[in-house]
BATORPA-334334 format. One record per atom (N, C-alpha, C, O, CB): x, y, z; residue in one letter. Coordinates in steps of 0.2 Angstrom, whole numbers, padded with zeros to 4 digits, always signed. Last residue first. Glycine has a CB too. Example, Ala and Ser with C-alpha at 12.3 -4.5 7.8 and 13.67 -1.06 7.14 Angstrom:
<pts>
+0064-0011+0035S+0068-0005+0036S+0064+0000+0039S+0067+0006+0040S+0070-0003+0029S+0066-0028+0039A+0062-0022+0039A+0066-0016+0039A+0071-0017+0042A+0057-0022+0045A
</pts>
This chain:
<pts>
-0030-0117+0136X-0025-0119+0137X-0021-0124+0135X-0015-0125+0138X-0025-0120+0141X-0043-0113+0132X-0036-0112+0127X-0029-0112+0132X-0024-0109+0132X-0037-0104+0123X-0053-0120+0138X-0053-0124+0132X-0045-0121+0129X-0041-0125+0125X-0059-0122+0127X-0052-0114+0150X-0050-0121+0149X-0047-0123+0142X-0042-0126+0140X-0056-0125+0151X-0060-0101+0143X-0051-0103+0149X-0050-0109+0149X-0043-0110+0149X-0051-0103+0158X-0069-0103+0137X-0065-0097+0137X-0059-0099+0140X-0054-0098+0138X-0069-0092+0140X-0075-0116+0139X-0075-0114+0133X-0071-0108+0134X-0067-0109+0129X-0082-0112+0130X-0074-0117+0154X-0074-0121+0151X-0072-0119+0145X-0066-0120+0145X-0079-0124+0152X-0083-0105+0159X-0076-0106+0158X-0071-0110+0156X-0066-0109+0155X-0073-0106+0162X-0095-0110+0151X-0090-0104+0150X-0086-0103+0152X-0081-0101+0148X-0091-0098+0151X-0097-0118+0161X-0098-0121+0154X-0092-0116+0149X-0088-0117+0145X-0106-0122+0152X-0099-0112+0170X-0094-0118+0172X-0093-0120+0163X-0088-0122+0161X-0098-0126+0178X-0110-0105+0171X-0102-0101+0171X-0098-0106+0171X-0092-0104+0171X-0101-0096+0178X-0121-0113+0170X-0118-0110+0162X-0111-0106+0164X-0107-0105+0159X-0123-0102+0158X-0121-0120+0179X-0120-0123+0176X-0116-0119+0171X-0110-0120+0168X-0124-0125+0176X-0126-0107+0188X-0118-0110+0189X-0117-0117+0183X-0111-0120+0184X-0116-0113+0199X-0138-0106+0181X-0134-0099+0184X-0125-0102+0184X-0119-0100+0182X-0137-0096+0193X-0144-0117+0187X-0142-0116+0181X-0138-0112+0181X-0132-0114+0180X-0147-0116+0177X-0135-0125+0200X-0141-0122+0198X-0140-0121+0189X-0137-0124+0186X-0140-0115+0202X-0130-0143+0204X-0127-0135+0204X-0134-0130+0199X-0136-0134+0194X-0117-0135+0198X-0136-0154+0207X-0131-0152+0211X-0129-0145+0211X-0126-0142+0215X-0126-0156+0210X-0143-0160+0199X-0146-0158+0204X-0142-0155+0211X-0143-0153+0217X-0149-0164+0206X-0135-0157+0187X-0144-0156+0188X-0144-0154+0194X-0145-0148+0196X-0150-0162+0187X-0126-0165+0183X-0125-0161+0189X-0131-0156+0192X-0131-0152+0197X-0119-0158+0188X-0122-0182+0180X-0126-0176+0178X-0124-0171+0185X-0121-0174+0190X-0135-0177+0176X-0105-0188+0179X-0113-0188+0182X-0115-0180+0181X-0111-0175+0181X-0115-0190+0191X-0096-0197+0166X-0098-0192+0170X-0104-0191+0172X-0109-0192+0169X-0097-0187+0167X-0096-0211+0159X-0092-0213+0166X-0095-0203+0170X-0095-0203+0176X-0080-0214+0162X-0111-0208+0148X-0103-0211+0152X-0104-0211+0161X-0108-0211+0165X-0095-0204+0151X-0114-0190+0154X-0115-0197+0150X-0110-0198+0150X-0106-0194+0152X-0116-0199+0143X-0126-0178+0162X-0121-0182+0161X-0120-0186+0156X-0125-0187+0152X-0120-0184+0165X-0131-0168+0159X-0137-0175+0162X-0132-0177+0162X-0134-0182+0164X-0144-0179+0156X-0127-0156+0164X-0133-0156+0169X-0136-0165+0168X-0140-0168+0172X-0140-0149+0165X-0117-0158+0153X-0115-0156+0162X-0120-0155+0168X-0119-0153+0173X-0112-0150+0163X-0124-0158+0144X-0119-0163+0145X-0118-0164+0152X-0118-0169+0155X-0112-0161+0141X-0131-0146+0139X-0134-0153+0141X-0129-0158+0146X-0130-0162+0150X-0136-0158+0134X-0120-0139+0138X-0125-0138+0145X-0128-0141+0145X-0131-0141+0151X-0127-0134+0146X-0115-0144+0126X-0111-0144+0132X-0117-0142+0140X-0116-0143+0146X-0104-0137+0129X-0128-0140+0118X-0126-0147+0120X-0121-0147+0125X-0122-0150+0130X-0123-0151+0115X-0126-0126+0119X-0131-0128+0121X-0129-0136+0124X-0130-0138+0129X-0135-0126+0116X-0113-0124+0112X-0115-0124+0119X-0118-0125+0123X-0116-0126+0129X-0115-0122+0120X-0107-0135+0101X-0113-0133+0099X-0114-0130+0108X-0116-0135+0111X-0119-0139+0095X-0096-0140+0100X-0096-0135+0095X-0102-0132+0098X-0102-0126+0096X-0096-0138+0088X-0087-0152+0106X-0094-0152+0108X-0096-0142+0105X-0096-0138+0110X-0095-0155+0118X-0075-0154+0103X-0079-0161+0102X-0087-0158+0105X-0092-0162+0104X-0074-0167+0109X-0070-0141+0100X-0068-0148+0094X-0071-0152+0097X-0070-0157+0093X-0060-0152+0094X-0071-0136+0111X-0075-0135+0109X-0074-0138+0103X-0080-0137+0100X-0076-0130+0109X-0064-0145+0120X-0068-0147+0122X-0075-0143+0116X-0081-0145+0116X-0066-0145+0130X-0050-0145+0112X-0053-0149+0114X-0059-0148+0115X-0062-0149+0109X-0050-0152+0117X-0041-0131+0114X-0046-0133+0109X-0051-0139+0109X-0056-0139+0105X-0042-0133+0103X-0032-0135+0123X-0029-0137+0118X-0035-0137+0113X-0034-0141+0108X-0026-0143+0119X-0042-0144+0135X-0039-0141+0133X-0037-0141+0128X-0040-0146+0125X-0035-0141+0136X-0051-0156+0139X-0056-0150+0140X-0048-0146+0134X-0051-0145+0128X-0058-0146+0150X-0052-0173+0138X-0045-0170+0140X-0051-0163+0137X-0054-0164+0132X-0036-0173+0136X-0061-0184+0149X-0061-0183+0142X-0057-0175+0143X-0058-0172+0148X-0071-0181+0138X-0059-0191+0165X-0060-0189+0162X-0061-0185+0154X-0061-0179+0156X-0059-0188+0166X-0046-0197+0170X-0054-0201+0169X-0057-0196+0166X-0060-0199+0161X-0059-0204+0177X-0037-0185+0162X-0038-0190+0165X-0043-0194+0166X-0044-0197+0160X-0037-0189+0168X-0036-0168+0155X-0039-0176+0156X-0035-0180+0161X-0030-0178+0163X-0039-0181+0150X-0031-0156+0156X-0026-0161+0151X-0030-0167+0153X-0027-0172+0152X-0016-0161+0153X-0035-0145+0162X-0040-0149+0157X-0038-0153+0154X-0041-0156+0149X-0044-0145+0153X-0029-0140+0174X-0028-0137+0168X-0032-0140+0160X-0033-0137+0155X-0020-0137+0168X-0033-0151+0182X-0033-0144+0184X-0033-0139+0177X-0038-0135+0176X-0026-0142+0190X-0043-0165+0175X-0040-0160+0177X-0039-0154+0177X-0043-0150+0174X-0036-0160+0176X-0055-0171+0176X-0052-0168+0170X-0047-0164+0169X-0046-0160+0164X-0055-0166+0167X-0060-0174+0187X-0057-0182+0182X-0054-0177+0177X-0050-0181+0174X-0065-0187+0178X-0053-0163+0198X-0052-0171+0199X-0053-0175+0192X-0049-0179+0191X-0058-0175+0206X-0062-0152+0190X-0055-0153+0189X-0052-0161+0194X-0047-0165+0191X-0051-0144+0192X-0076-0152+0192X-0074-0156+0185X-0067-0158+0187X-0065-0163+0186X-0073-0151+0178X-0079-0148+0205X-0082-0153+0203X-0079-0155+0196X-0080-0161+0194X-0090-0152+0202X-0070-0138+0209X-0073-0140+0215X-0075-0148+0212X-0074-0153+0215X-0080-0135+0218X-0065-0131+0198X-0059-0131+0202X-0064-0137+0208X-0060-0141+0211X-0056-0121+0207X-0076-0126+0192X-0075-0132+0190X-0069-0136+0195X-0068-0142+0195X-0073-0130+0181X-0083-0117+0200X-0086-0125+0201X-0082-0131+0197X-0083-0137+0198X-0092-0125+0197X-0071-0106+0201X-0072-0110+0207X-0076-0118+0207X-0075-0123+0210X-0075-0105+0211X-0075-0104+0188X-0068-0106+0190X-0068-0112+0196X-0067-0118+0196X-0063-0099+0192X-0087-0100+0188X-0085-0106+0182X-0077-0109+0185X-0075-0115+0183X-0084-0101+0173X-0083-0087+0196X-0090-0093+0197X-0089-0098+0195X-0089-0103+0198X-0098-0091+0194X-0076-0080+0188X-0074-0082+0192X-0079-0088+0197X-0077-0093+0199X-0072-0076+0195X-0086-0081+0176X-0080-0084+0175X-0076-0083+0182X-0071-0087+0182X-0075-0080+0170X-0094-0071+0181X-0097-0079+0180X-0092-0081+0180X-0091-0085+0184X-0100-0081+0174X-0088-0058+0187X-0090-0064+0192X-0093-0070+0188X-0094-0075+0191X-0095-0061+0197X-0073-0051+0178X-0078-0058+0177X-0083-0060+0181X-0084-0066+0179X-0073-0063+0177X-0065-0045+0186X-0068-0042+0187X-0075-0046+0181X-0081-0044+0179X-0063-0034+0186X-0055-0055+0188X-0056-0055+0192X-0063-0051+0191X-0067-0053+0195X-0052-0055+0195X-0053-0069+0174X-0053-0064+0175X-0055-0059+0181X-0061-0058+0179X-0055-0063+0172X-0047-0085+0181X-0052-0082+0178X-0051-0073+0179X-0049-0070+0184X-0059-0085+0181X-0033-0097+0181X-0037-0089+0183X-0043-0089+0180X-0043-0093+0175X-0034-0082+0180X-0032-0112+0181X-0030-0107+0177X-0037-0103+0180X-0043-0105+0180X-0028-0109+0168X-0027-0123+0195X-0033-0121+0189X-0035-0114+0188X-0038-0110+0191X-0040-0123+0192X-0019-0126+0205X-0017-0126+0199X-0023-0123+0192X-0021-0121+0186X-0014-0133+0198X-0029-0122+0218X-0021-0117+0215X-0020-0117+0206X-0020-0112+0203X-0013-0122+0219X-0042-0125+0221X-0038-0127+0213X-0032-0124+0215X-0030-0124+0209X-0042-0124+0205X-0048-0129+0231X-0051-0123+0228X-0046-0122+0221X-0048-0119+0216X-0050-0117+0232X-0042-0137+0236X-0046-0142+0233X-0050-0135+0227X-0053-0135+0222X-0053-0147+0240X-0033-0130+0245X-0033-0136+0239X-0034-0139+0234X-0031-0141+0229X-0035-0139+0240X-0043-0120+0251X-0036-0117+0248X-0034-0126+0243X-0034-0126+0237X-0029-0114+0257X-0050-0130+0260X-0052-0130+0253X-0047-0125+0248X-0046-0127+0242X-0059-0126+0253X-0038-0134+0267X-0040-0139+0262X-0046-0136+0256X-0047-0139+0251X-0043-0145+0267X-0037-0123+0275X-0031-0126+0269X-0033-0132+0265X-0030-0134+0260X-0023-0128+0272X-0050-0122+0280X-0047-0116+0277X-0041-0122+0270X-0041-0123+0264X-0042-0111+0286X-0048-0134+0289X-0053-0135+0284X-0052-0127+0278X-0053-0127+0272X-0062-0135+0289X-0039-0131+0297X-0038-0137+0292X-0043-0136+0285X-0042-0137+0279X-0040-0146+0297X-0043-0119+0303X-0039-0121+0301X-0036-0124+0295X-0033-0122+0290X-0038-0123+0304X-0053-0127+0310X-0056-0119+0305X-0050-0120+0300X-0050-0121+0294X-0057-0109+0310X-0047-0135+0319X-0049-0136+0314X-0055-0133+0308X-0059-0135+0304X-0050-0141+0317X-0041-0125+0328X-0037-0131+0324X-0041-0133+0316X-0040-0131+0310X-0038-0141+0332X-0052-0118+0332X-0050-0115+0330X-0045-0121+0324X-0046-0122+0318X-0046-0111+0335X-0059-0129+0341X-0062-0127+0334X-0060-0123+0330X-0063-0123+0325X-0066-0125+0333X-0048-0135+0348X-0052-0138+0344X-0053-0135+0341X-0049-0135+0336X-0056-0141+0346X-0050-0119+0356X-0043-0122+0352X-0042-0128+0348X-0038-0128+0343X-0038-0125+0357X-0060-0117+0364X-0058-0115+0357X-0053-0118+0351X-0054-0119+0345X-0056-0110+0358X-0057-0124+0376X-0061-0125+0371X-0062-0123+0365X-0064-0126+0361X-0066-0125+0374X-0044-0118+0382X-0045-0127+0380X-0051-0128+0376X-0050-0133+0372X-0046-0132+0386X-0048-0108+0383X-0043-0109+0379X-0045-0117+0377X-0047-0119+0372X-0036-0109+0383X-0066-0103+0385X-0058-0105+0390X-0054-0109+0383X-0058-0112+0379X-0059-0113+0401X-0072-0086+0388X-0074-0091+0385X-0065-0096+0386X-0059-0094+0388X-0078-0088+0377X-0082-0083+0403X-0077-0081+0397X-0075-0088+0395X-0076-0094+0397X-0070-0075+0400X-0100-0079+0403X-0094-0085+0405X-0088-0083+0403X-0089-0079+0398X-0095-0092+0402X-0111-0065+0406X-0107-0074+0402X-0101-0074+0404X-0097-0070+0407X-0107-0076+0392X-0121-0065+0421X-0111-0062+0417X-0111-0067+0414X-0111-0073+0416X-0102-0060+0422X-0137-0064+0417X-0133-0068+0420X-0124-0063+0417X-0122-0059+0412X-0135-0078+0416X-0149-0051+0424X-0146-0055+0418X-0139-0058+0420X-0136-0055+0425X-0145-0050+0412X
</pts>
């Protein structure tokens, strides 16, 4: 059997660099500003992380809007009352929002929708 190689600075050091980058960028993009979810919650921690990944850029971190229709402040259940329709909403989209059917399971649809309604909505 062969002695492997050891393994040499110069080559790790790229991938390390950029384990790195990619670490603080999802620390980023993973929301800092996007209000907690309970920890001992796992849908609402589930709901947190999808919305921190796919809603919070148009509707922001905390749900005050932007391109997006503003989630906060009672809003989102003042405009869509019924849950069932809010989970139409975020699987077919409308407007300017894309469905996400094919993008997120059902399982993580409904935790996004619940955080949405439980944590977004009362900020």
């Amino acid at each position: 059997m062969a002695t492997p190689r050891p393994i040499r600075a110069a080559r790790t050091r790229p991938v390390l660099v950029l384990a790195a980058l990619a670490v603080s960028a999802l620390a980023a993009c993973g929301g800092a500003d996007v209000p907690a979810a309970p920890a001992d919650d796992p849908e609402l921690v589930t709901g947190r992380i999808i919305y921190a990944n796919n809603c919070a850029p148009c509707h922001g971190a905390g749900g005050g809007g932007g391109v997006g229709a503003k989630l906060s402040g009672g809003r989102v259940v003042e405009q869509i009352p019924d849950l069932a329709d809010q989970r139409l909403l975020v699987e077919n989209g409308r407007n300017q929002m894309p469905g996400f059917s094919e993008k997120l399971t059902g399982g993580e649809i409904d935790a996004v929708v619940r955080y949405t309604r439980e944590i977004i909505n009362e900020q």
